[in-house]
C-alpha positions as CSV (number, residue, x, y, z in Angstrom):
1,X,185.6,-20.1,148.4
2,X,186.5,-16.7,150.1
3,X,188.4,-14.2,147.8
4,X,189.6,-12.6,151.3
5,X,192.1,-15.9,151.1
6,X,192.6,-14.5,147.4
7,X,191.8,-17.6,146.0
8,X,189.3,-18.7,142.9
9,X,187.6,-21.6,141.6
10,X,190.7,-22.1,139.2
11,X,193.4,-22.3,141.3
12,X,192.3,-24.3,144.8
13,X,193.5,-28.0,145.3
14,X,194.8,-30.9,144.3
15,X,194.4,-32.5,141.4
16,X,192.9,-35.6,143.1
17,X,191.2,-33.0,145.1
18,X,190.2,-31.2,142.3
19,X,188.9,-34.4,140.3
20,X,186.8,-35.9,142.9
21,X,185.1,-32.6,143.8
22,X,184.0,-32.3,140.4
23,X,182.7,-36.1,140.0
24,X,180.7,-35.3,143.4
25,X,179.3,-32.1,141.9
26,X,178.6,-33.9,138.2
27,X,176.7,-37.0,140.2
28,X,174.6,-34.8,142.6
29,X,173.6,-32.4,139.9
30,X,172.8,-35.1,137.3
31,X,170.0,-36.4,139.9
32,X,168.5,-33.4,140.8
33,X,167.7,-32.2,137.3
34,X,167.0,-35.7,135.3
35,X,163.8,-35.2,134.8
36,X,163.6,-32.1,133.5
37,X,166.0,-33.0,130.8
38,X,164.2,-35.9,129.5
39,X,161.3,-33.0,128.9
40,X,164.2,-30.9,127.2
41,X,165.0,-33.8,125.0
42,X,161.9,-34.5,124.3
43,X,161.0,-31.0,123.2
44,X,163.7,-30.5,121.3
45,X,163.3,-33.5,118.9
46,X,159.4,-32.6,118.1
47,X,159.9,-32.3,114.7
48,X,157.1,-30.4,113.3
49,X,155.6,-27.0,114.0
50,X,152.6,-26.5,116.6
51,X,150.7,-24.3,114.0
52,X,150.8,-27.0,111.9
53,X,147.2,-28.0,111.1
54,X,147.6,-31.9,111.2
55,X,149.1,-32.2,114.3
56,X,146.6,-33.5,116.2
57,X,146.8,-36.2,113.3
58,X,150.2,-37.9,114.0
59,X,150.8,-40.8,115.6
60,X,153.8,-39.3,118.2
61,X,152.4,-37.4,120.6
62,X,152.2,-33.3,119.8
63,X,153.7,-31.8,123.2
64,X,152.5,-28.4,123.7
65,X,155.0,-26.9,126.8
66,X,157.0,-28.0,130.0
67,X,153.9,-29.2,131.8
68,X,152.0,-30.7,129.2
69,X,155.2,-32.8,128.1
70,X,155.3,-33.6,132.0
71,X,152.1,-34.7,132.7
72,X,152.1,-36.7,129.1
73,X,154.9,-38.6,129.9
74,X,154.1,-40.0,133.3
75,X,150.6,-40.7,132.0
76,X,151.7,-42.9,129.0
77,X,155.2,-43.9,130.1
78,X,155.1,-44.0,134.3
79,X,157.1,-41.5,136.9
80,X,159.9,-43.6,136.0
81,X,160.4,-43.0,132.4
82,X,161.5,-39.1,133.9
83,X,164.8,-41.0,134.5
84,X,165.2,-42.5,131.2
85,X,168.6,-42.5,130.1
86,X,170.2,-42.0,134.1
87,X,172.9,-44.2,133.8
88,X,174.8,-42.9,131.0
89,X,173.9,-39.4,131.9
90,X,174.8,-40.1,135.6
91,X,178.7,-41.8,134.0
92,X,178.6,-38.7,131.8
93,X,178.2,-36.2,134.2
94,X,180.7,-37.1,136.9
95,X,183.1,-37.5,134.1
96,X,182.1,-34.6,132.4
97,X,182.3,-32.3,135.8
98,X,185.4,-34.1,136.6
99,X,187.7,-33.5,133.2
100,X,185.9,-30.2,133.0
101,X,187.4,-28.9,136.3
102,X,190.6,-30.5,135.8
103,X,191.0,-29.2,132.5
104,X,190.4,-25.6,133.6
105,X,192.5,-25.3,136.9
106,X,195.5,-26.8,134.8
107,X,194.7,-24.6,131.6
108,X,194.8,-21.9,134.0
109,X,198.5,-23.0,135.8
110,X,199.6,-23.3,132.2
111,X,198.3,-19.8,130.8
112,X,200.2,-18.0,134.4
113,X,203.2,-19.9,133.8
114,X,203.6,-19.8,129.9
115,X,203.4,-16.5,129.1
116,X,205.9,-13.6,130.4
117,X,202.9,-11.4,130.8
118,X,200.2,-12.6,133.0
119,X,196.8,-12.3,130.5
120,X,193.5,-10.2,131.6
121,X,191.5,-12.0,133.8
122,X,188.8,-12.1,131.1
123,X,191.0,-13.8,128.7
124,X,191.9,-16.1,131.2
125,X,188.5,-17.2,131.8
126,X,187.5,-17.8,128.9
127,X,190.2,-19.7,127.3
128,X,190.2,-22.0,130.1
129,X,186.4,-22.6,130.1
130,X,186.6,-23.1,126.3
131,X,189.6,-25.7,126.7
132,X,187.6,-27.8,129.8
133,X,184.5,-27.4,127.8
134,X,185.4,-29.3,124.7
135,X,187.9,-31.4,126.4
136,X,185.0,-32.6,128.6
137,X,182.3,-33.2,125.4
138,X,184.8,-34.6,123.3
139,X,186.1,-37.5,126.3
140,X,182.3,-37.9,126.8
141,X,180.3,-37.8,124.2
142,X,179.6,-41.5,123.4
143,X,177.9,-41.1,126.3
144,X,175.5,-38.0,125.7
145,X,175.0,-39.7,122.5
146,X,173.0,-42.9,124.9
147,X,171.6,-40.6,127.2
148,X,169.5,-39.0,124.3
149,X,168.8,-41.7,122.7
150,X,167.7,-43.5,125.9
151,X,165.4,-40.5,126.5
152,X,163.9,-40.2,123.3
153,X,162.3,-43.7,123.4
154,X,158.6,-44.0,124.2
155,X,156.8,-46.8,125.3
156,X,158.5,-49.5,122.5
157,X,162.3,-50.1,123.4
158,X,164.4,-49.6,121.0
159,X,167.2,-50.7,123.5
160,X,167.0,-52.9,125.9
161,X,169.9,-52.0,128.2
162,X,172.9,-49.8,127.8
163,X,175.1,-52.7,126.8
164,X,172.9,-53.6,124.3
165,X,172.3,-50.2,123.1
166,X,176.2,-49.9,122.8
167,X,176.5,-53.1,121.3
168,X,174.0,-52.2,118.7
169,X,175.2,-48.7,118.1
170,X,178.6,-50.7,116.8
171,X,177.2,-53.2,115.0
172,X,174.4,-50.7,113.1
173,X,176.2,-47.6,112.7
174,X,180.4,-48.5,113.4
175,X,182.4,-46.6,115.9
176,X,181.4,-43.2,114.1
177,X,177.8,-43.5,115.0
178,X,178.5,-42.8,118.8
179,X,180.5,-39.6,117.9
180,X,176.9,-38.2,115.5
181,X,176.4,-34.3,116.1
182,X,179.6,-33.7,117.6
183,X,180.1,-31.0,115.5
184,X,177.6,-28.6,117.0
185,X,178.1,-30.3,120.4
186,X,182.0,-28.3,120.3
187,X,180.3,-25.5,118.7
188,X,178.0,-25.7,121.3
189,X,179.9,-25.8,124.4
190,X,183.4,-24.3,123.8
191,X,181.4,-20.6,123.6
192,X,179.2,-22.0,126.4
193,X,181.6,-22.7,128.7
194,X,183.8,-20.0,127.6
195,X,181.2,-17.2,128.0
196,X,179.7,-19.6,131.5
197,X,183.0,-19.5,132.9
198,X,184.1,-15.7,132.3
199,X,180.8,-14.6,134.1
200,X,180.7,-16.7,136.9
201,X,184.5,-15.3,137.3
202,X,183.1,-12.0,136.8
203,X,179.8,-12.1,138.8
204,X,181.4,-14.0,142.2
205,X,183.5,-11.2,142.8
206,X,180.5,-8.9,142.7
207,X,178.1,-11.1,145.0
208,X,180.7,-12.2,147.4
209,X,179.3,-12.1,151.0
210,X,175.1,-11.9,149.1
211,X,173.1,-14.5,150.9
212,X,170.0,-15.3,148.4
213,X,166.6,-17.4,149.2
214,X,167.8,-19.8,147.0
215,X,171.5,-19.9,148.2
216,X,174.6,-18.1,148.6
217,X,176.1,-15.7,146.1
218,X,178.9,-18.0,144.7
219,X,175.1,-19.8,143.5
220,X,173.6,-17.1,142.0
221,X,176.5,-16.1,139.8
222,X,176.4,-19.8,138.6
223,X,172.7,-18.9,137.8
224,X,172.8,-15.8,136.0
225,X,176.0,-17.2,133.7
226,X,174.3,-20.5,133.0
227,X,171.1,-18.7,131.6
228,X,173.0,-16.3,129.9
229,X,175.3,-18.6,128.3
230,X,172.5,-21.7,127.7
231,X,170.4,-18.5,125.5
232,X,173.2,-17.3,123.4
233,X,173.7,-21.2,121.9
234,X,170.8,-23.0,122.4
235,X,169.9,-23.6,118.4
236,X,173.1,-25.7,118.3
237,X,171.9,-27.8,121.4
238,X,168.5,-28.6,119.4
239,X,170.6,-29.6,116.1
240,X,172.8,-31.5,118.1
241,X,169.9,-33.4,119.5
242,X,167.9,-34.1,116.1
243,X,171.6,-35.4,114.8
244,X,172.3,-37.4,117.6
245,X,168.9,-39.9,117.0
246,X,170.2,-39.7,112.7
247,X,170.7,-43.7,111.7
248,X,169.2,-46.9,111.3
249,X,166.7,-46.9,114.2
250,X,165.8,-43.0,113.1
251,X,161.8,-43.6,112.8
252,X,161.7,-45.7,116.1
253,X,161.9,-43.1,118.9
254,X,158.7,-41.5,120.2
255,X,159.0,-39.0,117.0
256,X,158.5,-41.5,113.6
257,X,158.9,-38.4,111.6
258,X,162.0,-37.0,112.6
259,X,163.5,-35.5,109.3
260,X,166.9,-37.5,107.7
261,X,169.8,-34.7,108.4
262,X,173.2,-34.9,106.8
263,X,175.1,-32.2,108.2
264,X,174.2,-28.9,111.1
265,X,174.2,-26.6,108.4
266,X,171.3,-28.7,106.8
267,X,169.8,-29.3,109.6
268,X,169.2,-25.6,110.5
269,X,168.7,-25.1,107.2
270,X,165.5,-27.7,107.4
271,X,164.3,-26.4,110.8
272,X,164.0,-23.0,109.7
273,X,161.9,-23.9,106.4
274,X,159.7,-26.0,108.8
275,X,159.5,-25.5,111.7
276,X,160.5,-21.5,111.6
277,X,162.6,-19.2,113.9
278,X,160.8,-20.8,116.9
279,X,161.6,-24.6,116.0
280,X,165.4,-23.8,117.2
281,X,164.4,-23.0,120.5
282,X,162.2,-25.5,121.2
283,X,162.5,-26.4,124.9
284,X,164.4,-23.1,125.8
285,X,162.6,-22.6,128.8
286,X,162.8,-25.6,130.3
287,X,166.6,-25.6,129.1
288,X,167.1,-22.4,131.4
289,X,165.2,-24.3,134.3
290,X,167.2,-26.9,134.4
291,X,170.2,-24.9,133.4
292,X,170.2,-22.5,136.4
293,X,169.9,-25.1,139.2
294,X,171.6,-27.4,137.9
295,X,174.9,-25.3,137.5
296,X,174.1,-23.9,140.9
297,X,174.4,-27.1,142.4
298,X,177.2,-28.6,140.3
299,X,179.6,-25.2,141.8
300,X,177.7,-25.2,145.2
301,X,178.2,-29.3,145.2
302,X,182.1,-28.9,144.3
303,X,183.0,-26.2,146.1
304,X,181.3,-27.2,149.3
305,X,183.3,-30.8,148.5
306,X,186.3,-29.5,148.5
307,X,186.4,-27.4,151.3
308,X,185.4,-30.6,153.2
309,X,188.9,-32.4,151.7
310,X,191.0,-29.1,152.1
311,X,189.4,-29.1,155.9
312,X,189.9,-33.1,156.3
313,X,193.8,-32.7,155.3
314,X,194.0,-29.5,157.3
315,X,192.6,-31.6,160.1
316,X,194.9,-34.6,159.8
317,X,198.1,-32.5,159.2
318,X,197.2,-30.8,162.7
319,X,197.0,-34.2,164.3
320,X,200.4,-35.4,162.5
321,X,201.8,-32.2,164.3
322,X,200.7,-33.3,167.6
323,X,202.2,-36.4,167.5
324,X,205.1,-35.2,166.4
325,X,205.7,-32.9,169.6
């Protein structure tokens, strides 16, 4: 997208355009980075300390870093348990990208049209990132919820599908249970996508025309706001994590110890006294791997797919012309 034409990422297309751009971008993203989030997930629910002298006691498996989780994994569970989890992360991330950019081009037509006074730029950004952001993990978190829990299972199945994991999820736990750690998930993302979205706004501008190794400069804006924004609320990813495997089948997942939490104040609470400062970013690194790619390619994905409908229309309204004369 070319600000020459004056245009943004808020404010170009239809909203059928807009909407299946942004279930392109969630799909094409999702399968580029799977693997490195089942490391993520499995990071983040180790539930003791490193330093702690009977590690190499347990029973679960003590994963010491990116690579070492890595290699453990496709040694015990097979390349394929790297996608663990895919299909509801797959649903969830074309929904998720879709509602996501829906929700902020038409927060963004609202907040020019509502108000006498057109609001900073800044502002603008960030209240419509917050709005998409918790629109989009409130309409899909059920499914976040089975993508974790699909990724946190070792070698024993707790699940044997996803209908069967939904169906037990219901049966075990009522509706509630697919809706556990929502509460840090929206105090997660609304700042997330509030401070991802104000960036990228602010950094494009800046890079327009900057052609990168890895890509253009619309991509490396999407970078440097998606590690700066994954940093600053990280601990609430981790807490959402440990809540999100809380219930009946708690001591079943790869981790047999993972502590009983009640709330995300508790749980931070627990994970300080345990695990210290460090236990709440657990799989950071990793986290800002797969963060900054994976944004890259969800904006690179979207905006490249809708050029390609703006184009086709463009295209076809041409050839209506034609036949008209």
């Amino acid at each position: 997208m070319s600000s020459r034409d004056g245009h943004h990422l808020k404010d170009e297309g239809s909203r059928l355009q807009t909407v299946s751009a942004g279930a392109i971008a969630g799909l094409v993203s999702r399968f580029v980075v799977a693997p490195l989030d089942v490391v993520k997930i499995r990071l983040q629910l180790q539930p003791h300390s490193l330093s702690d002298p009977l590690v190499s006691l347990r029973d679960a498996p003590a994963y010491r870093g990116t690579f070492a989780t890595l290699s453990h994994i496709i040694k015990h569970e097979g390349v394929t348990a790297l996608w663990k989890g895919n299909v509801p992360a797959e649903l969830m991330y074309v929904c998720y990208a879709a509602i996501q950019f829906t929700t902020y081009r038409n927060t963004t037509v609202f907040l020019r049209t509502a108000f006498p006074d057109r609001l900073p730029d800044a502002a603008e950004s960030f209240i419509a990132g917050a709005t998409s952001g918790a629109a989009a993990t409130g309409l899909t978190y059920p499914l976040d919820l089975l993508r974790t829990r699909f990724a946190a299972q070792g070698r024993h199945r707790i699940y044997s599908s996803l209908q069967g994991a939904i169906w037990d999820i219901k049966r075990d736990e009522g509706w509630r249970g697919f809706f556990r750690g929502i509460g840090p998930g929206l105090g997660q993302i609304v700042p997330f996508m509030g401070l991802f979205f104000l960036t990228y706004e602010s950094l494009r501008a800046s890079f327009e025309g900057l052609h990168m190794p890895w890509g253009s400069g619309d991509a490396t804006a999407g970078m440097m706001a998606s590690v700066f924004s994954k940093t600053i609320v990280f601990p609430l990813d981790l807490v959402r994590k440990r809540i999100q495997v809380q219930g009946p089948s708690r001591q079943k997942y790869v981790y047999n110890e993972i502590p009983e939490y009640s709330t995300a104040r508790g749980a931070i609470r627990t994970i300080l006294r345990t695990e210290g400062i460090r236990g709440l970013y657990k799989g950071l690194p990793i986290g800002l791997i797969k963060a900054a790619p994976a944004s890259a390619v969800t904006l690179w994905t979207y905006e490249q797919s809708l050029k390609l409908m703006l184009n086709f229309n463009s295209y076809r309204e041409e050839i209506a012309i034609r036949d008209e004369l």
